[in-house]
Backbone bond lengths (Angstrom), bond angles and torsions (degrees), N, CA, C in turn:
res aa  C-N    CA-C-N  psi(-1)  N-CA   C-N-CA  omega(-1)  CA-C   N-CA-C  phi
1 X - - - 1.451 - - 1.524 108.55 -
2 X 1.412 104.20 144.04 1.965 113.69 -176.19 1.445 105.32 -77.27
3 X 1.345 111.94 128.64 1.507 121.44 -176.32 1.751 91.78 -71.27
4 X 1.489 120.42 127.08 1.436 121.85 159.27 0.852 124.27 -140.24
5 X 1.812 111.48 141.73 1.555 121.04 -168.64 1.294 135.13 -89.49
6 X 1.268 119.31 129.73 1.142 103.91 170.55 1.922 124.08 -90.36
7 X 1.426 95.26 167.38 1.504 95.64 173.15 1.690 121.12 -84.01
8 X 1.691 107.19 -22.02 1.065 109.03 -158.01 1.634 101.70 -153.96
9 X 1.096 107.49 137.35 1.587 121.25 -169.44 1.452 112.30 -107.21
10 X 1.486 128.45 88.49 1.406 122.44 -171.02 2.157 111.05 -78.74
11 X 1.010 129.18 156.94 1.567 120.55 -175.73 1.337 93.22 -131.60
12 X 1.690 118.80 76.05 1.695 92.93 167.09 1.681 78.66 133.77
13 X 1.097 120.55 122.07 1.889 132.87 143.97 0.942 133.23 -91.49
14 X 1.361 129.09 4.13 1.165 147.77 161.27 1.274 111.64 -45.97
15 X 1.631 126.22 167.07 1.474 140.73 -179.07 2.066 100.21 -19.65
16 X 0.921 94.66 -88.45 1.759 114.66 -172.41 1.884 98.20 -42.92
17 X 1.376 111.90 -73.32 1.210 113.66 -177.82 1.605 137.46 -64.26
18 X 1.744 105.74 -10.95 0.990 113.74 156.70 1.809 134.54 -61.34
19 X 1.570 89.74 -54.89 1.516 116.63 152.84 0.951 134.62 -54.87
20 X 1.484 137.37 -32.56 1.249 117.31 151.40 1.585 123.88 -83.77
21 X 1.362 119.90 -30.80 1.918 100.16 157.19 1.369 127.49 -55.03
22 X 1.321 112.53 -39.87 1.773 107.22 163.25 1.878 109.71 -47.28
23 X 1.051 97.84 -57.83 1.682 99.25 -164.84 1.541 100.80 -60.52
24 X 1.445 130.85 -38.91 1.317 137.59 -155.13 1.634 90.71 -89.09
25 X 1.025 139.48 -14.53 1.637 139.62 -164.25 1.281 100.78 -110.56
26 X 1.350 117.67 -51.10 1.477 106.86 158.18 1.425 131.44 -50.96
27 X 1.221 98.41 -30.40 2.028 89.89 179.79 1.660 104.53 -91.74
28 X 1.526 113.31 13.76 1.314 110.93 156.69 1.853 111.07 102.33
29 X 1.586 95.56 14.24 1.669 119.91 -174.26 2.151 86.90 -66.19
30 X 0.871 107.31 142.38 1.762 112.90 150.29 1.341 93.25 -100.58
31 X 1.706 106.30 122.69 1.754 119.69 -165.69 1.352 79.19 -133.70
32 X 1.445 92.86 145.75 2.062 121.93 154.37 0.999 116.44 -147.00
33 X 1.274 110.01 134.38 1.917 123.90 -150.16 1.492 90.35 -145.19
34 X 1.875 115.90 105.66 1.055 120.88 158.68 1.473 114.26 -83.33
35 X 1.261 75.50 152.23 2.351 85.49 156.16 1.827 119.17 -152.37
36 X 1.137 75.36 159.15 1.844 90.48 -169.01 1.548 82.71 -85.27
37 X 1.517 113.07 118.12 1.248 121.61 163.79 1.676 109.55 131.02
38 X 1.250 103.50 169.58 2.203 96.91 -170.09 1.733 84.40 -111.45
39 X 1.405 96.71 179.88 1.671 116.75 -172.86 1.987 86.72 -76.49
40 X 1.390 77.42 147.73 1.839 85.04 171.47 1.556 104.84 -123.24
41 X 0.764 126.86 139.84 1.601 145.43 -161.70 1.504 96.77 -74.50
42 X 1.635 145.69 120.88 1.209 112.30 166.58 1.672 112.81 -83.17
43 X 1.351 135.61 16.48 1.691 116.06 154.59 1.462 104.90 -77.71
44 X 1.323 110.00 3.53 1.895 106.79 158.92 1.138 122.48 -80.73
45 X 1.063 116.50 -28.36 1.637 129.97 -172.47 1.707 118.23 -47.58
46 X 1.451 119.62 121.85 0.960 97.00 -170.11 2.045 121.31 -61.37
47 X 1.204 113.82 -18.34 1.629 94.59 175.42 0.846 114.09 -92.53
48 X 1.575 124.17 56.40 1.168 129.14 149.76 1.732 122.54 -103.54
49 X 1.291 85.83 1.21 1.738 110.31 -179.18 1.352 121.06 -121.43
50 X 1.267 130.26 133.67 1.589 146.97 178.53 1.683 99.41 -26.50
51 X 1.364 93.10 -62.62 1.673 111.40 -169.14 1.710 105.56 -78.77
52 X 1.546 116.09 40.90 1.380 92.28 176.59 1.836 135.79 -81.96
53 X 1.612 87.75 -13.51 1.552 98.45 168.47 1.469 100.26 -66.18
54 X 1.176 142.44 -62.40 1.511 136.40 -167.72 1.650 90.82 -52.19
55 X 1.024 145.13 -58.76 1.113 144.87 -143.32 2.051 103.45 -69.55
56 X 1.013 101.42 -44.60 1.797 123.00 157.54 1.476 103.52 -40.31
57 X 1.251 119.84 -65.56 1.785 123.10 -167.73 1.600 111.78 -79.59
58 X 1.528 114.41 -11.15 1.653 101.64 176.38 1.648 93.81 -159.84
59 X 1.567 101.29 157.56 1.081 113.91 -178.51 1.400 137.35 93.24
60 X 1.260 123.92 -149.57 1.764 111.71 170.35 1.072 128.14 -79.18
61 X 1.804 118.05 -11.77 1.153 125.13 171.24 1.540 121.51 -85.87
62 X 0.827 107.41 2.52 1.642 110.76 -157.98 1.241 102.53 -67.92
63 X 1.203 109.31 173.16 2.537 110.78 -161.93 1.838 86.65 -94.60
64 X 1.400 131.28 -17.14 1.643 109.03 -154.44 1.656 77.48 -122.02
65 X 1.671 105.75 139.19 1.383 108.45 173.28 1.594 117.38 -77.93
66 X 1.612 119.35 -10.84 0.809 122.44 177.30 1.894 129.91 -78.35
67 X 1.441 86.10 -0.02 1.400 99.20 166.98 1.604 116.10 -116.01
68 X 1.444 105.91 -46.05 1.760 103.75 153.06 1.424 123.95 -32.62
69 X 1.225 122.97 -49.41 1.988 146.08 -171.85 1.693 81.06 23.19
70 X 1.860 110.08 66.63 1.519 114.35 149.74 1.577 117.15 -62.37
71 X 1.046 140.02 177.43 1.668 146.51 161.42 1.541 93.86 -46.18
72 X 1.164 127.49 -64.06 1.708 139.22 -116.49 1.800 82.48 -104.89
73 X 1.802 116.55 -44.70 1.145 111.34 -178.73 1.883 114.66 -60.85
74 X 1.738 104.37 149.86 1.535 116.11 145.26 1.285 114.43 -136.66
75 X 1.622 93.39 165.77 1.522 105.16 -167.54 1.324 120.10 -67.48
76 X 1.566 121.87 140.07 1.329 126.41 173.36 1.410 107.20 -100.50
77 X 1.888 113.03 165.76 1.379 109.60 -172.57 1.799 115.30 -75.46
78 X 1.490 120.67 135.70 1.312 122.22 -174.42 1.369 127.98 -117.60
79 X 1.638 80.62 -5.58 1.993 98.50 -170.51 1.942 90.26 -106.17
80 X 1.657 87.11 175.49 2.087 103.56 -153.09 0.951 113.36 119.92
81 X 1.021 115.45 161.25 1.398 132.98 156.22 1.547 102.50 -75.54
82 X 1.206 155.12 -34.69 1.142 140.16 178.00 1.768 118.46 -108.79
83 X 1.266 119.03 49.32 1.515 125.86 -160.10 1.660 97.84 -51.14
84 X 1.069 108.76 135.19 1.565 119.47 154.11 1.746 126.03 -43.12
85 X 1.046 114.07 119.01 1.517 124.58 175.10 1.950 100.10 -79.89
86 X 1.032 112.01 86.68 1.409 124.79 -160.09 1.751 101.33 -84.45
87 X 0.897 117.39 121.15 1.794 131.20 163.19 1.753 121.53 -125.22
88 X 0.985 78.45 96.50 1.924 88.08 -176.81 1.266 105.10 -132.76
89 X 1.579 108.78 150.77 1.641 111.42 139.23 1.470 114.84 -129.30
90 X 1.485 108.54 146.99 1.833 116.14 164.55 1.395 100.96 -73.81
91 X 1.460 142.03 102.46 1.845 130.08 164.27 1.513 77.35 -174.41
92 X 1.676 92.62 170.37 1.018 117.90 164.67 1.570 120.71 -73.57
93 X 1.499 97.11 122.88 1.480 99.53 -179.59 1.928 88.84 113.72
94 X 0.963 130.75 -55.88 1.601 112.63 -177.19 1.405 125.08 125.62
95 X 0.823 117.83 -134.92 1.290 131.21 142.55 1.196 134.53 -49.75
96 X 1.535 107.43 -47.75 1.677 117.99 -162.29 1.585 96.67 -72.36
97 X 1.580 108.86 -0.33 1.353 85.33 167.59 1.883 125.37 -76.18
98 X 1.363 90.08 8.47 1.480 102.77 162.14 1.399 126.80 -123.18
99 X 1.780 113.64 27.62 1.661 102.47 -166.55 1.403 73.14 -108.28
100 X 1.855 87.58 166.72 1.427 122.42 -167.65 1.503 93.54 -90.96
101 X 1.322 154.18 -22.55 1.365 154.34 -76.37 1.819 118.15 -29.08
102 X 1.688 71.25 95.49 1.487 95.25 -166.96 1.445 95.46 -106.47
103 X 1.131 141.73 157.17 1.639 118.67 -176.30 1.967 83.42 -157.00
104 X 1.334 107.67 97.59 1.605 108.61 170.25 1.285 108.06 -110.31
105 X 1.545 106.67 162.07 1.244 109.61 -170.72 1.865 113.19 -111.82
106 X 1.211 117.41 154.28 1.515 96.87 166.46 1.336 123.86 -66.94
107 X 1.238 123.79 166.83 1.890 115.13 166.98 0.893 100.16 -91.34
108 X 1.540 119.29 160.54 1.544 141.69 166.17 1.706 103.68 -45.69
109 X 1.295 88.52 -40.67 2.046 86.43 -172.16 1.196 105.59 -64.62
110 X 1.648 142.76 -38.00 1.149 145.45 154.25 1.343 131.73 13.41
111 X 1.083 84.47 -82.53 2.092 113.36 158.04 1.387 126.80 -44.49
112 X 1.115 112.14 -21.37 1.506 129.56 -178.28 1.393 139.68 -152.15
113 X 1.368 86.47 54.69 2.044 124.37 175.95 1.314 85.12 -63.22
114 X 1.109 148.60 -98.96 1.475 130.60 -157.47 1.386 134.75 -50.92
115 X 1.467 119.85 -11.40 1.264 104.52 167.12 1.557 99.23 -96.63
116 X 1.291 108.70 -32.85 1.659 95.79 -179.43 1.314 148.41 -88.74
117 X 2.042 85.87 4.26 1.598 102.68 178.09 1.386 114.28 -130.91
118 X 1.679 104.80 -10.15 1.472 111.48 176.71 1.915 92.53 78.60
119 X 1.300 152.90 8.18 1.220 148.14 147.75 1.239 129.00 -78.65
120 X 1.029 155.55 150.34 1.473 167.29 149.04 1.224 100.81 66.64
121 X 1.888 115.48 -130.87 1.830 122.32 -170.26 1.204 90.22 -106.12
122 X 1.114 117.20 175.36 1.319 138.39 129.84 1.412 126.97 -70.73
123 X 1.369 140.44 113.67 1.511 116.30 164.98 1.398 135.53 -14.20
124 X 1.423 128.22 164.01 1.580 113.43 162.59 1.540 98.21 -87.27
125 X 1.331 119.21 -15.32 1.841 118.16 -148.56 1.655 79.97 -106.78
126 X 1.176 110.03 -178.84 1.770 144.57 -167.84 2.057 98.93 -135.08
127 X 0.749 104.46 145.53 1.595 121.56 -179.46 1.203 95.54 -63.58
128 X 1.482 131.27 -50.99 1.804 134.18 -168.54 1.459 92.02 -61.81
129 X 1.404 141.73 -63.44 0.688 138.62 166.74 1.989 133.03 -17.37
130 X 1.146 97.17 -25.55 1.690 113.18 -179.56 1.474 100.30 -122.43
131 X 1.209 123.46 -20.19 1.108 117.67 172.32 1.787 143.97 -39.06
132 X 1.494 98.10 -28.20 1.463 135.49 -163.21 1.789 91.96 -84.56
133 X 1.530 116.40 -57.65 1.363 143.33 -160.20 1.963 90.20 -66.79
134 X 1.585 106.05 -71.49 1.627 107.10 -171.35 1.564 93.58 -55.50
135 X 1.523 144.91 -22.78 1.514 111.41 -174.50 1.357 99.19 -77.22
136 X 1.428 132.41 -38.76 1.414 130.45 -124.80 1.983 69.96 -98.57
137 X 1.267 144.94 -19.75 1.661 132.19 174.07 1.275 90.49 -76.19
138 X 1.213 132.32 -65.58 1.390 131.39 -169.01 1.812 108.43 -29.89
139 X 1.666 105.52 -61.98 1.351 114.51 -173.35 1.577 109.32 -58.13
140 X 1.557 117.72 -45.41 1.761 134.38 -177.44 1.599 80.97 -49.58
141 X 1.104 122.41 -82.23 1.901 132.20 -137.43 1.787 94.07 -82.00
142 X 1.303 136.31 -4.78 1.594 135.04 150.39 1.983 83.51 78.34
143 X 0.862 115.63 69.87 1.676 120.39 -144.36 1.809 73.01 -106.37
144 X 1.388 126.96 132.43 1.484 129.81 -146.37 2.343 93.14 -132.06
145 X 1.228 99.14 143.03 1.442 110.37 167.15 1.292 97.08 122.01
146 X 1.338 113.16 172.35 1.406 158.50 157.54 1.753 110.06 -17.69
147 X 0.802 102.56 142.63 2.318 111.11 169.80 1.284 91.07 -114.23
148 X 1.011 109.31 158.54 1.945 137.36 155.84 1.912 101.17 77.13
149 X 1.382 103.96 59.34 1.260 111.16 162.67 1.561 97.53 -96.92
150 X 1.368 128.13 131.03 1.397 147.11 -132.59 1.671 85.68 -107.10
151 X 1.207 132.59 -36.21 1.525 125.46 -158.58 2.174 86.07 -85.51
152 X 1.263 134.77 -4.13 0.715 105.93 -176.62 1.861 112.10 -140.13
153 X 1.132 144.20 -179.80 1.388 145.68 -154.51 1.532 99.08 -66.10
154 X 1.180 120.01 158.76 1.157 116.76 171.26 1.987 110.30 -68.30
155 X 1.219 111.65 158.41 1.383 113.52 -172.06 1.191 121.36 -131.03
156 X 1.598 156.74 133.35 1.194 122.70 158.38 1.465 130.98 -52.15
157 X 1.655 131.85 168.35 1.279 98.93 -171.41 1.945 103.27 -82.88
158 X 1.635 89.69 -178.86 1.041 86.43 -151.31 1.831 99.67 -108.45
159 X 1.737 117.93 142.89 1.146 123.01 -132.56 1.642 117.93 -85.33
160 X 1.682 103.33 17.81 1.284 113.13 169.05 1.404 106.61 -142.75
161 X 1.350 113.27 151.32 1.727 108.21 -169.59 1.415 105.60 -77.02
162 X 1.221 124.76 -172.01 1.573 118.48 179.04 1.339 103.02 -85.88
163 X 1.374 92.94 161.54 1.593 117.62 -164.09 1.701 107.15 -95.09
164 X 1.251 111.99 129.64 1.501 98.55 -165.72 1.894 112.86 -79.55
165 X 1.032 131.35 -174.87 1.374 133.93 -143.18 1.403 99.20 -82.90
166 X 1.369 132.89 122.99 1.550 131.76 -177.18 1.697 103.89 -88.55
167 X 1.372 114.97 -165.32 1.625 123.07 -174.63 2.050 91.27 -77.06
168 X 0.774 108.45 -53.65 1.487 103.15 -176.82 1.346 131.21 -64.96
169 X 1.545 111.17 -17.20 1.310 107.21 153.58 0.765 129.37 -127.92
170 X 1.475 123.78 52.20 1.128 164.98 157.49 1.834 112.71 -99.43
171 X 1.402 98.01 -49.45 1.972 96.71 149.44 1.070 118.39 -53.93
């Protein structure tokens, strides 16, 4: 077999790491993006089943690997006084093998917990600043619904109309 190189070494296909080997392969990068975990079928997925909330609280689907204990999974920390509310997956793709495609944004106030709450830092960056980046994912991922939901930043609209009501939200 021909030894071949890549330009670029992705760690993780998940949300972040998916997105940047797409973007980096498109501009003509030779990308390889491992992950700890095998392809999961989505007619595996749990909302593809009645019972997919049960399917969330036990078993292979479950959000904490420490209750999954898949091959590919290890344990995260659970003990403290402040234990982690843990959501992961080991597979290809990440996590999102548990997103809803929910796509939120931070607020502007975000960035600036310390001047406006007297807690932690402040960012070095400004929300406008990322602003440019969340449309141009929005536009990549065809990210679907409505603009001018009031609890959140103003948005451009967004580049697919809404998606009409599936079996699950329809439960």
């Amino acid at each position: 077999m021909a030894e071949e190189k890549a330009d670029v070494l992705v760690i993780g296909s998940g949300a972040a790491g998916a997105a940047l080997a797409w973007r980096l392969a498109d501009r003509g990068a030779k990308v390889v993006c491992l992950e700890q975990g095998e392809w999961v079928k989505p007619s595996d997925y749990p909302s593809t089943r009645p019972e997919w909330e049960t399917s969330l609280r036990r078993g292979p689907f479950h959000f904490s690997p420490n209750v999954r204990r898949l091959p590919q999974d290890y344990p995260v920390v659970s003990a403290g006084a402040n234990p982690p509310d843990v959501l992961m997956f080991n597979a290809v793709g990440g996590s999102t093998i548990h997103w809803t495609g929910h796509f939120p944004r931070m607020h502007p106030s975000d960035f600036r917990v310390k001047t406006l709450d007297g807690v932690a830092d402040d960012w070095p960056i400004r929300y406008e600043d990322l602003e440019s980046y969340y449309d141009l994912n929005d536009r990549e991922m065809g990210v679907a619904g409505l603009a001018g939901d009031p609890a959140n930043p103003p948005r451009s609209p967004r580049p697919t109309p809404p998606l009409p009501l599936g079996v699950l939200e329809k439960l």
